[in-house]
C-alpha positions as CSV (number, residue, x, y, z in Angstrom):
1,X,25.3,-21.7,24.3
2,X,26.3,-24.8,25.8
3,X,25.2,-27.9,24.3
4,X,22.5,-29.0,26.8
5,X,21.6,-25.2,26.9
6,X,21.1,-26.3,23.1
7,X,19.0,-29.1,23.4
8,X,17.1,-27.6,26.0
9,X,15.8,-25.1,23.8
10,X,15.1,-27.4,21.1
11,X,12.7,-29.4,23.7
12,X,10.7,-26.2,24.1
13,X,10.3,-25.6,20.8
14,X,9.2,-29.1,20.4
15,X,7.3,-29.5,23.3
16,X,5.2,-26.1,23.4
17,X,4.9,-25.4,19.2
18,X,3.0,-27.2,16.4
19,X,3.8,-30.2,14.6
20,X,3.5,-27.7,11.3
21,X,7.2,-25.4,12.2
22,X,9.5,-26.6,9.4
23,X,12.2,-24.2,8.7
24,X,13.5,-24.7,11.6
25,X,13.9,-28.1,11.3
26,X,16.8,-27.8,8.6
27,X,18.3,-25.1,11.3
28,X,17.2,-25.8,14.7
29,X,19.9,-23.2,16.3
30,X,18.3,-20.3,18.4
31,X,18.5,-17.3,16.3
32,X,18.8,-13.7,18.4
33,X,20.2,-11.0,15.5
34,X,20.6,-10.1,12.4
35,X,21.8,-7.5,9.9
36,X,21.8,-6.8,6.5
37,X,22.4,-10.7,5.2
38,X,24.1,-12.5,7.8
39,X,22.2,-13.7,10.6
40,X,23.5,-14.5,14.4
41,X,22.2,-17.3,17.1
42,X,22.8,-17.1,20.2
43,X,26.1,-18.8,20.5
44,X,27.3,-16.1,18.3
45,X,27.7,-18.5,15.1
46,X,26.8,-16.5,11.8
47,X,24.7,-17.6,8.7
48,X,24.3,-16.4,5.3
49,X,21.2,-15.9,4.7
50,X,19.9,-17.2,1.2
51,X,16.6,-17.3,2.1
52,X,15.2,-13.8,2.8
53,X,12.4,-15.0,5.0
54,X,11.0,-16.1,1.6
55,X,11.4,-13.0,-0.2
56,X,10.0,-11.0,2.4
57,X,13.6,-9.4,3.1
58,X,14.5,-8.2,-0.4
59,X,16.7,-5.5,1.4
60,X,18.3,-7.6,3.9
61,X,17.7,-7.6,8.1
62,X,17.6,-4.3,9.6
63,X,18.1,-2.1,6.8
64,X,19.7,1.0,8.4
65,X,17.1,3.4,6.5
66,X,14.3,1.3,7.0
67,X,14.8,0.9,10.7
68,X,15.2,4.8,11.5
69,X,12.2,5.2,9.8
70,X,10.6,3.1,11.8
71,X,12.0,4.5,15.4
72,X,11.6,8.1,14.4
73,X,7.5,7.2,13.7
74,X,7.3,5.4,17.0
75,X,9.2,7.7,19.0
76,X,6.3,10.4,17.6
77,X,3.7,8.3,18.5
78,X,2.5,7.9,15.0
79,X,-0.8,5.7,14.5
80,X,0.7,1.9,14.8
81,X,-3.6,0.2,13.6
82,X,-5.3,2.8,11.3
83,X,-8.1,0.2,9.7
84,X,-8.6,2.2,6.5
85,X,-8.9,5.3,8.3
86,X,-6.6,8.3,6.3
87,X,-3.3,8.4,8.2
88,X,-0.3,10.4,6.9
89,X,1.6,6.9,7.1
90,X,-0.5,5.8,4.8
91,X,-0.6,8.6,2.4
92,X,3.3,8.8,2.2
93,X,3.0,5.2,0.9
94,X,0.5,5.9,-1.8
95,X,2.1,9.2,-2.8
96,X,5.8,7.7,-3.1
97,X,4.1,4.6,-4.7
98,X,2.5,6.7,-7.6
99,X,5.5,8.4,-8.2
100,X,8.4,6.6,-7.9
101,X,7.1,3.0,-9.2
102,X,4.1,3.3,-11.1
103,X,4.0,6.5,-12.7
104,X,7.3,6.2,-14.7
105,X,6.0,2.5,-15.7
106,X,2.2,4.0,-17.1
107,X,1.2,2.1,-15.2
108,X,-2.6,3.1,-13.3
109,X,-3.9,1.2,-10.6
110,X,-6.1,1.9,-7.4
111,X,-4.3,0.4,-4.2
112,X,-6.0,-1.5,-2.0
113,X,-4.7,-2.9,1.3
114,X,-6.8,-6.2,2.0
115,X,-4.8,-7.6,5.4
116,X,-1.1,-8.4,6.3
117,X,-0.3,-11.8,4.0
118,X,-0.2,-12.5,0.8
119,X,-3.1,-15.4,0.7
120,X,-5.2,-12.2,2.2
121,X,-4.2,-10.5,-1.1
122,X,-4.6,-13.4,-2.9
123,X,-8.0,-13.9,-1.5
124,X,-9.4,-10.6,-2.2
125,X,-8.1,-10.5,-5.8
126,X,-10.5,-13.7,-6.5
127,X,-13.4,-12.6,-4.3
128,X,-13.4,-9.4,-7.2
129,X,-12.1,-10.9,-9.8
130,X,-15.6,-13.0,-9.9
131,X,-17.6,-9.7,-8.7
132,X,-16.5,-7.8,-11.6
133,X,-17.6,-10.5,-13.8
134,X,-20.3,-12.2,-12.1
135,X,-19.0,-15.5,-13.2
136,X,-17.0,-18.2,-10.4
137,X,-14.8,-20.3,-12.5
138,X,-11.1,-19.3,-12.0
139,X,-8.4,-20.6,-14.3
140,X,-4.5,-21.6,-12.6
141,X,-1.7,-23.6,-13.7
142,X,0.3,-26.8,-12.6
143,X,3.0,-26.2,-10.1
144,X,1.0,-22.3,-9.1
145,X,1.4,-21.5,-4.9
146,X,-0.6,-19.2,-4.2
147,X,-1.3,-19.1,-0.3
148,X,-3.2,-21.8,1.9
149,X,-6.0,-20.2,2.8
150,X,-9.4,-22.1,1.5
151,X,-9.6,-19.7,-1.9
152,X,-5.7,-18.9,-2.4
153,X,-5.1,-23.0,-1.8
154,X,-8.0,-24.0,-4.5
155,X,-5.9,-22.2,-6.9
156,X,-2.2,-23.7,-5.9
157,X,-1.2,-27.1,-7.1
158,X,1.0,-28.5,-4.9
159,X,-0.8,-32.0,-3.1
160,X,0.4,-31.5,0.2
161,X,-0.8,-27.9,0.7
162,X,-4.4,-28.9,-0.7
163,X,-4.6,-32.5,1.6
164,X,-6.1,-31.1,4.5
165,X,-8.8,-29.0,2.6
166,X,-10.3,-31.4,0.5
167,X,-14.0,-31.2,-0.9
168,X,-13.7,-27.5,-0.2
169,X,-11.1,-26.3,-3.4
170,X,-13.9,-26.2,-6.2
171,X,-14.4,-23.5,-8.6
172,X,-11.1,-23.6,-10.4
173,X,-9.8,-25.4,-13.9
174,X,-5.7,-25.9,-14.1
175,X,-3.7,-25.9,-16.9
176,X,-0.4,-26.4,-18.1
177,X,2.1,-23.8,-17.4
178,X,5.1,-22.7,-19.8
179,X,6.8,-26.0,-20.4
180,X,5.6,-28.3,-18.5
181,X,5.8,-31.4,-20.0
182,X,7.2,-29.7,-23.3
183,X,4.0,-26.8,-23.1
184,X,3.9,-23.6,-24.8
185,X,1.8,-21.1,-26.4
186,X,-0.1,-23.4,-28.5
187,X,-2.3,-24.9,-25.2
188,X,-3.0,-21.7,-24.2
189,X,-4.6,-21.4,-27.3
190,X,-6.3,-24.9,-27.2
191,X,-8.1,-23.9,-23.7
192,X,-9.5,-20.7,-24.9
193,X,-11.1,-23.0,-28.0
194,X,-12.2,-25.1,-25.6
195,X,-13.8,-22.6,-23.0
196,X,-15.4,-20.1,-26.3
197,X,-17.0,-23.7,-27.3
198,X,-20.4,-24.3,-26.1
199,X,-19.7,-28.0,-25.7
200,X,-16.0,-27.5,-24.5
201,X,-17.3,-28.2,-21.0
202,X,-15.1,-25.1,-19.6
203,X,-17.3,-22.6,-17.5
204,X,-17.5,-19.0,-18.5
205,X,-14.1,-18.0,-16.9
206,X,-13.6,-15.2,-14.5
207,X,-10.2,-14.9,-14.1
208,X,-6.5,-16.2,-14.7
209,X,-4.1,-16.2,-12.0
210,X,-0.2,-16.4,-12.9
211,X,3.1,-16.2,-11.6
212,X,5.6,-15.1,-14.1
213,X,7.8,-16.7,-12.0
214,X,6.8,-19.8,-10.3
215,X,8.9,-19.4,-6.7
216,X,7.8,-22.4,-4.6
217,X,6.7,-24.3,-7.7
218,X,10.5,-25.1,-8.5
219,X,11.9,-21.7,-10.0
220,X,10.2,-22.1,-13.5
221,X,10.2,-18.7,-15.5
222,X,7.5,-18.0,-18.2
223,X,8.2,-16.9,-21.7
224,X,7.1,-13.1,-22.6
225,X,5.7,-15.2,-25.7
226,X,3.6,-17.6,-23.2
227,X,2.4,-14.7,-20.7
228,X,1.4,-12.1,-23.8
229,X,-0.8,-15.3,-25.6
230,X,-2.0,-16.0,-21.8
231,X,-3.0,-12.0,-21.5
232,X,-4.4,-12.2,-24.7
233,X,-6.9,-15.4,-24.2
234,X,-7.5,-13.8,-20.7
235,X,-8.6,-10.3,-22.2
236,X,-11.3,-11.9,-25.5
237,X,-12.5,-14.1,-22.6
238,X,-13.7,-11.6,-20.8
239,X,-12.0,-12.8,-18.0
240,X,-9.5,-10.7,-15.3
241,X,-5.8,-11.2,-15.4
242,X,-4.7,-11.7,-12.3
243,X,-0.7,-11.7,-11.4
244,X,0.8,-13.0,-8.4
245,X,3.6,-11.2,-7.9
246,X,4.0,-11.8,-4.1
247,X,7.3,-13.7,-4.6
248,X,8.5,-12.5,-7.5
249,X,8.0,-8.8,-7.0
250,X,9.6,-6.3,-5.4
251,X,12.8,-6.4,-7.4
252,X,13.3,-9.9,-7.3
253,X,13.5,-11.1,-10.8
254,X,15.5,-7.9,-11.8
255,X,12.8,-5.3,-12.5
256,X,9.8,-3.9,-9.7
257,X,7.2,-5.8,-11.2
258,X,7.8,-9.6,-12.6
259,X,5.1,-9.2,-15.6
260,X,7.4,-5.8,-16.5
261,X,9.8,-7.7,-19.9
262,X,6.6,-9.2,-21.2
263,X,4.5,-5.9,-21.9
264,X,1.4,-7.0,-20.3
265,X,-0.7,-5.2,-18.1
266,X,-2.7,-7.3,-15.4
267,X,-6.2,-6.1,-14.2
268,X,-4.7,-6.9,-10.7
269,X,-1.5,-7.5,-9.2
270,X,-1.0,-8.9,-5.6
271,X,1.7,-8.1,-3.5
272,X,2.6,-8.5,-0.2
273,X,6.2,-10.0,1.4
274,X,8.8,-7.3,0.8
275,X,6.0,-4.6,-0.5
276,X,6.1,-3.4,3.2
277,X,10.4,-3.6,3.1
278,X,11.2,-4.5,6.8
279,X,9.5,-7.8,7.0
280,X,6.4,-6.2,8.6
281,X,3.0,-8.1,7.8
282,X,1.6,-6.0,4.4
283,X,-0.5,-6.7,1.3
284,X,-1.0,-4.7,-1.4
285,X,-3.8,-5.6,-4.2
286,X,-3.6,-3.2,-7.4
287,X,-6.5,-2.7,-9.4
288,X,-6.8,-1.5,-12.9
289,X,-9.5,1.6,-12.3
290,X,-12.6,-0.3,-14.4
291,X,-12.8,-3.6,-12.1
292,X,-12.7,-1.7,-8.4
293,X,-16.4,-2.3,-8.3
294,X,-16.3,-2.9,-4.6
295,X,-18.7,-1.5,-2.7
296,X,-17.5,0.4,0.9
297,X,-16.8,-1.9,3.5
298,X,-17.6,-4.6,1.4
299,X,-14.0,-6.9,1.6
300,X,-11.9,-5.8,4.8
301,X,-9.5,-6.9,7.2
302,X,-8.4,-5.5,11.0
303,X,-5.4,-4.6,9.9
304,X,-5.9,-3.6,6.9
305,X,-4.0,-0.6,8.8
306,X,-0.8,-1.4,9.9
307,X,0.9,2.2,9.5
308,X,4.4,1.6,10.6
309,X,4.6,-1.0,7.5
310,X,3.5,1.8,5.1
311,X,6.4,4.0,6.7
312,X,9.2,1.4,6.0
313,X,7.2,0.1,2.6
314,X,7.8,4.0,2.0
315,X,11.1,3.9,2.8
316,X,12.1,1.1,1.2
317,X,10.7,2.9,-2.1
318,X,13.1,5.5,-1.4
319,X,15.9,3.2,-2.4
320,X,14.6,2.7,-5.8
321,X,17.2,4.7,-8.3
322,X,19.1,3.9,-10.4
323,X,22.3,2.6,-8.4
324,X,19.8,0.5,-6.8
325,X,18.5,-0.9,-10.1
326,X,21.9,-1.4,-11.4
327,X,23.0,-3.5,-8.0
328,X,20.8,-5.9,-8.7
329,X,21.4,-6.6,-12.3
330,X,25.4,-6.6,-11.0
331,X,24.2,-9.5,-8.5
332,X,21.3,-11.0,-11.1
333,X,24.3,-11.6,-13.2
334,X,26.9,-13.2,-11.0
335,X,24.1,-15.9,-10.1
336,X,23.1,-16.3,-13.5
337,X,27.0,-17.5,-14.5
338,X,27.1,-19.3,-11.3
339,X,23.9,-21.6,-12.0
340,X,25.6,-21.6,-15.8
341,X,29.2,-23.0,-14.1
342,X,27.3,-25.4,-12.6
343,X,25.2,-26.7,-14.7
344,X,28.0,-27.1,-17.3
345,X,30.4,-28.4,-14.3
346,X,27.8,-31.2,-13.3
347,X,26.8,-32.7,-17.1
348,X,23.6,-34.0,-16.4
349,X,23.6,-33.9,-12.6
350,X,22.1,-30.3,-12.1
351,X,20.3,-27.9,-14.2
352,X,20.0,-24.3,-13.7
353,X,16.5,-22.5,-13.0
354,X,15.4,-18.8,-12.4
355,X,16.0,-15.2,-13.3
356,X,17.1,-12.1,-11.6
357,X,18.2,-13.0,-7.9
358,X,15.9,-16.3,-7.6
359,X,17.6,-19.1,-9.6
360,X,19.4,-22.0,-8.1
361,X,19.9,-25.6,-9.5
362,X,17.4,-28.4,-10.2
363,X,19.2,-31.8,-9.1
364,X,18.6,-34.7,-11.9
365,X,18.2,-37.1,-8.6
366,X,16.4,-35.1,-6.1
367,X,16.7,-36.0,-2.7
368,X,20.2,-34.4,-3.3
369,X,18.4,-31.0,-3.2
370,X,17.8,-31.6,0.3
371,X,20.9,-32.8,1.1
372,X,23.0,-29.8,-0.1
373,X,20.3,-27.3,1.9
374,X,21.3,-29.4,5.1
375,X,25.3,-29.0,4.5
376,X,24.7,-25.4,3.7
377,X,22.9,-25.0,7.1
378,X,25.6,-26.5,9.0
379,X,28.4,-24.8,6.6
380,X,26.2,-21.4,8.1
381,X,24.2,-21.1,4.7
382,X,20.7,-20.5,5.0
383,X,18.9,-21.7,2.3
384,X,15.9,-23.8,1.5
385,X,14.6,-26.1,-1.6
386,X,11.3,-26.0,-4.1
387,X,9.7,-27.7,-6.7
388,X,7.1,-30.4,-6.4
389,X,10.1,-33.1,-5.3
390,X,11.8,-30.5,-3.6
391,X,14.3,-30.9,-6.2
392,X,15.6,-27.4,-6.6
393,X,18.5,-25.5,-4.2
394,X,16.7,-21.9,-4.7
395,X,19.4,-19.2,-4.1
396,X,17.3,-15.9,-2.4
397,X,19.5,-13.7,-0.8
398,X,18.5,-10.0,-0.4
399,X,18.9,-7.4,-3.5
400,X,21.3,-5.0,-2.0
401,X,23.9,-8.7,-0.6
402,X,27.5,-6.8,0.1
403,X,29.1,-8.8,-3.2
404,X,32.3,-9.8,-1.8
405,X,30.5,-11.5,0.5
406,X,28.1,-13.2,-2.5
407,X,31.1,-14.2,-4.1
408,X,32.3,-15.9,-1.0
409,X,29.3,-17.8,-0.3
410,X,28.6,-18.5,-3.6
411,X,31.9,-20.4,-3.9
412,X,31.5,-22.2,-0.4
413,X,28.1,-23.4,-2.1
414,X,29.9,-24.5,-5.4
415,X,32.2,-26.4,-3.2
416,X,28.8,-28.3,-0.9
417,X,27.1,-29.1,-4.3
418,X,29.7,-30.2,-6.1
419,X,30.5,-32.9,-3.4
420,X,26.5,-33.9,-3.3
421,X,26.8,-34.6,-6.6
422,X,29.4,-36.7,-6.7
423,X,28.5,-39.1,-4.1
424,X,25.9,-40.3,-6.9
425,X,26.4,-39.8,-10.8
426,X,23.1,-42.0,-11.5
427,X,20.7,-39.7,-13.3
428,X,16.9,-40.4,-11.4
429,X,14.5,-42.1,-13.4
430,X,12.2,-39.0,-12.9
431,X,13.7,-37.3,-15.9
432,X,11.5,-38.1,-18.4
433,X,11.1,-36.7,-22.1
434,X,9.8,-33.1,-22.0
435,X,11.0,-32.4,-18.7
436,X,14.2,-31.0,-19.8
437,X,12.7,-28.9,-21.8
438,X,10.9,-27.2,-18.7
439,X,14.7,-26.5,-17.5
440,X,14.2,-23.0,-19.1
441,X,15.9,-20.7,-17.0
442,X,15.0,-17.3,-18.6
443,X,17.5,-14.8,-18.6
């Protein structure tokens, strides 16, 4: 594409779309294809892609089994909008589900398929959560994202998501999460004091909502000590546990389920980006058998329904054995010494963050975050920043990332960060006592 070809396309965009597009900003080019992790625009130039639409392409673009599953069901004429009508599309989901991911964990939920996003999942989980226990007060921690819709958004912390919603985010008490500001186990067990006391002004709590994994809160990873004592306050509450696993699932932090290396068992679990495997809009709210107390009808969505993403979520299962598993441990592991190189490579410059394959580096000043996501985009590495400042280069690429190719990128990425960091040694004033200590970048 020529370059006023270029710039004309960036005037449509600009002239015809909202204010609120921002990806795009960081990578204005006109994307046209993509497979597995490398993305193409139109002038043929070619992108790593580090970003997996947000985790919502765990197994990279166009997955070769994923997409023939999808052809062969439209080429039947299989049921494309099935509201919660029984469709065989949806049935081969639940059965491959039950067997090949929750059975061999014992783990027994209901599944319920609230809309296509994950604030939809998000938004149902609460709606039962205070059903079950007839109680409204919902308890979430510093730095959570959970959606932007009105209830997801009460219950995420980050200020600019919440500014345009004001007076309407009530019902919800936030505390700290694992290490922040030096936090641990012990104010867990503060709260509960607090909310089983009369006078500890806490109302009677319905649920907790967690990430085990906090994605767009900056890559922070809870203990297994933390989420067990956080379980454990949850259940003599009387309260639901509710895990977020939207980001985190799905194989991303090494394991199916995020919660799976701490030995607790939520009452729910909300997925949705890469539960449906091709990038097609699906949600997926598990619910432990005792709390579905919904009556028929009673929470429901349009397309509640959307049958070809149970036949690639199904499909998508189907790569779940043991090579599979062992891949991403393989690729878990070269980011993990990556992040460590780096971190010891930069002193006090960068600091690694993150588990499984979503870790990066959390920059010491950091507007530098930002400024090593723009000379990856125009190196042709896609790849975005988190954290309340925006401070941390989050590494996402898909599970299944060909590994010479990893390696490759990986090492054009060392080379972009270590030059960001040395146009400015001077540590930011931000770091602050007990900060450091929520650098804890699990395994």
């Amino acid at each position: 594409m020529a370059p006023d070809a270029r710039r004309r396309h960036e005037m449509l965009f600009a002239q015809h779309e909202s204010e609120v597009r921002y990806y795009c900003r960081r990578l204005p080019r006109l994307l046209s294809s993509a497979r597995g992790s490398v993305i193409t625009d139109s002038e043929g130039a070619k992108f790593v892609d580090f970003l997996s639409a947000c985790g919502s392409l765990n197994y990279g673009h166009n997955h070769p089994v994923l997409k023939q599953a999808a052809i062969d069901y439209l080429l039947e004429d299989g049921i494309a909008a099935g509201l919660d009508f029984h469709t065989e599309a949806k049935l081969a989901f639940i059965e491959a589900f039950e067997n090949r991911i929750l059975s061999p964990r014992g783990l027994r939920y209901r599944m319920q398929f609230p809309g296509p996003t994950g604030a939809s999942c998000v938004e149902a989980a609460l709606k039962l959560a205070r059903k079950a226990t007839g109680r409204s007060n919902v308890v979430a921690f510093t730095n959570a994202f959970h959606g932007v819709s009105t209830g997801a958004l009460a219950v995420t912390g980050s200020a600019i998501a919440r500014k345009s919603a004001q007076g309407t985010l009530g019902h919800v008490t936030r505390i700290p999460y694992d290490g922040y500001l030096g936090s641990n186990a012990s104010d867990i067990a503060r709260f509960e004091a607090m909310a089983a006391d009369p006078s500890g002004g806490i109302d009677p709590v319905a649920a907790v909502i967690v990430e085990c994994v906090q994605g767009e809160g900056g890559l922070n990873v809870a203990s297994d000590g933390w989420l067990q004592a956080v379980a454990g306050m949850t259940r003599r509450l009387g309260a639901l546990l509710i895990v977020d696993d939207i980001q985190a699932g799905c194989g991303r932090t090494g394991t199916f389920f995020s919660f799976e290396r701490s030995g607790i068992v939520p009452d729910l679990v909300c997925l949705a980006k890469s539960i449906g495997g091709y990038g097609l809009p699906m949600s997926l709210l598990l619910i432990a058998p005792k709390r579905d107390v919904w009556l028929p009808g009673e929470h429901n969505g349009t397309f509640r329904g959307n049958s070809l993403a149970f036949v690639t979520a199904c499909a998508a299962i189907g790569l779940w054995d043991d090579a599979f598993s062992e891949g991403i441990q393989e690729r878990s592991e070269t980011l993990r010494r990556w992040c460590a190189d780096r971190e010891s490579e930069l002193a006090d410059l960068a600091f690694r963050k993150g588990t499984g394959l979503m870790q990066g580096l959390e920059f010491s000043r950091p507007s530098q975050a930002s400024i090593a996501a723009d000379r990856a985009a125009e190196a042709g590495i896609i790849i975005e920043c988190c954290g309340p400042r925006d401070e941390v280069l989050k590494i996402m690429p898909p599970l299944n990332i060909e590994m010479p190719l990893f390696v490759a990128t990986l090492d054009k990425l060392a080379a972009i960060v270590r030059s960001v960091a040395s146009e400015d040694k001077a540590s930011s004033p931000w770091i602050r006592a007990g900060k450091r200590g929520a650098r804890a970048s699990g395994s």
